[in-house]
C-alpha distance (Angstrom), angle and dihedral (degrees) to the residues before:
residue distance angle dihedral
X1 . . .
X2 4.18 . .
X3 4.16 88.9 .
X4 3.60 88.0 47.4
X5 4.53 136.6 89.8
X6 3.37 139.4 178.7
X7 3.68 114.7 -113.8
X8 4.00 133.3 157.3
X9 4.28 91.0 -4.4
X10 4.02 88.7 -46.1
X11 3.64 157.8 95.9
X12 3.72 111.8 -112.2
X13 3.90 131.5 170.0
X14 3.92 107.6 -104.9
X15 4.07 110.0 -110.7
X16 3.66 90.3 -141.6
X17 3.99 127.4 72.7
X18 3.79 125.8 -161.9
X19 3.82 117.5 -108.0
X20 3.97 87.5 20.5
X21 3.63 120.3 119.2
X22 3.99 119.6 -133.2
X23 4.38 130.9 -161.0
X24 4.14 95.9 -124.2
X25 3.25 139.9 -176.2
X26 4.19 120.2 -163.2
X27 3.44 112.2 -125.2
X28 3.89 105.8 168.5
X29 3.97 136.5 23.8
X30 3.78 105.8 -134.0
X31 4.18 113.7 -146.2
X32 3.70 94.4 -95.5
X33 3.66 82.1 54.5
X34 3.41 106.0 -119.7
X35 3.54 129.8 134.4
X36 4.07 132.5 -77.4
X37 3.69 133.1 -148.3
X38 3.13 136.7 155.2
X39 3.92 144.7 -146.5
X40 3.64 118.9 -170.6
X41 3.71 90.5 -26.8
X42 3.74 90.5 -56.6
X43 3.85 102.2 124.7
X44 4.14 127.1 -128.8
X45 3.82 123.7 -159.7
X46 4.11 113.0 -151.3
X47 3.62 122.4 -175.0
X48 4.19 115.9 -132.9
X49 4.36 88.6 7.9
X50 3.40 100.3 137.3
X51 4.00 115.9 -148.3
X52 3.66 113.5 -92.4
X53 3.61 102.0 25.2
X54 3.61 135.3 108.9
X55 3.88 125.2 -125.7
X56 3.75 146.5 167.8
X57 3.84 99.7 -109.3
X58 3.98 121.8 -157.5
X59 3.80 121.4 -162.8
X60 3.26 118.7 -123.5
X61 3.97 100.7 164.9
X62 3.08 143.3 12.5
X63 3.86 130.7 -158.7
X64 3.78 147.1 -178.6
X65 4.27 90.3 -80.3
X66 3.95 109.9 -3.8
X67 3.62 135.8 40.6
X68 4.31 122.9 -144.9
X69 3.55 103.8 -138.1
X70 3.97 125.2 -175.0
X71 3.59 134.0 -138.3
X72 3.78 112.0 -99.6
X73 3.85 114.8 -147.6
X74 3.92 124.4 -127.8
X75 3.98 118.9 -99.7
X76 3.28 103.0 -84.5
X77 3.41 99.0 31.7
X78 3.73 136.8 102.7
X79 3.62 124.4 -141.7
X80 3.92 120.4 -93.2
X81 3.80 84.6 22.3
X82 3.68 115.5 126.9
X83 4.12 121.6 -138.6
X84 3.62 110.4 -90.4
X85 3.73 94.5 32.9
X86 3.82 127.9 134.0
X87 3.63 110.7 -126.4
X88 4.05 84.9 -147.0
């Protein structure tokens, strides 16, 4: 039952896969004040995704009803490195 979650008074397959990367857009802040997408109702927490923006999302874990997802830089970018940067 690991690929499944309870939704609506059933079992349904989770839309969302570990290690898989996902095209999201935040649509909520939750009170920790991390980010909140969601696929197919099934909802994904994303630390520093600000509300209203669209990112590359990779899945780091995935749980009974939520997924933690984690920013995934641009090409050519390294993690923790803002736009506009030099990589020098």
């Amino acid at each position: 039952m690991s690929n499944e979650y309870r939704g609506h008074g059933h079992f349904r397959p989770k839309p969302v896969s570990e290690g898989n990367v996902y095209d999201l857009e935040i649509t909520e802040t939750s009170q920790r004040g991390d980010g909140i997408a969601r696929v197919k109702g099934f909802v994904i927490f994303i630390a520093g995704a600000k509300q209203g923006e669209k990112y590359k999302i990779k899945i780091t874990r995935v749980a009974r009803n939520y997924a933690i997802g984690e920013i995934v830089p641009p090409e050519g970018q390294q993690e923790g490195q803002q736009e506009g940067e030099s990589q020098e």
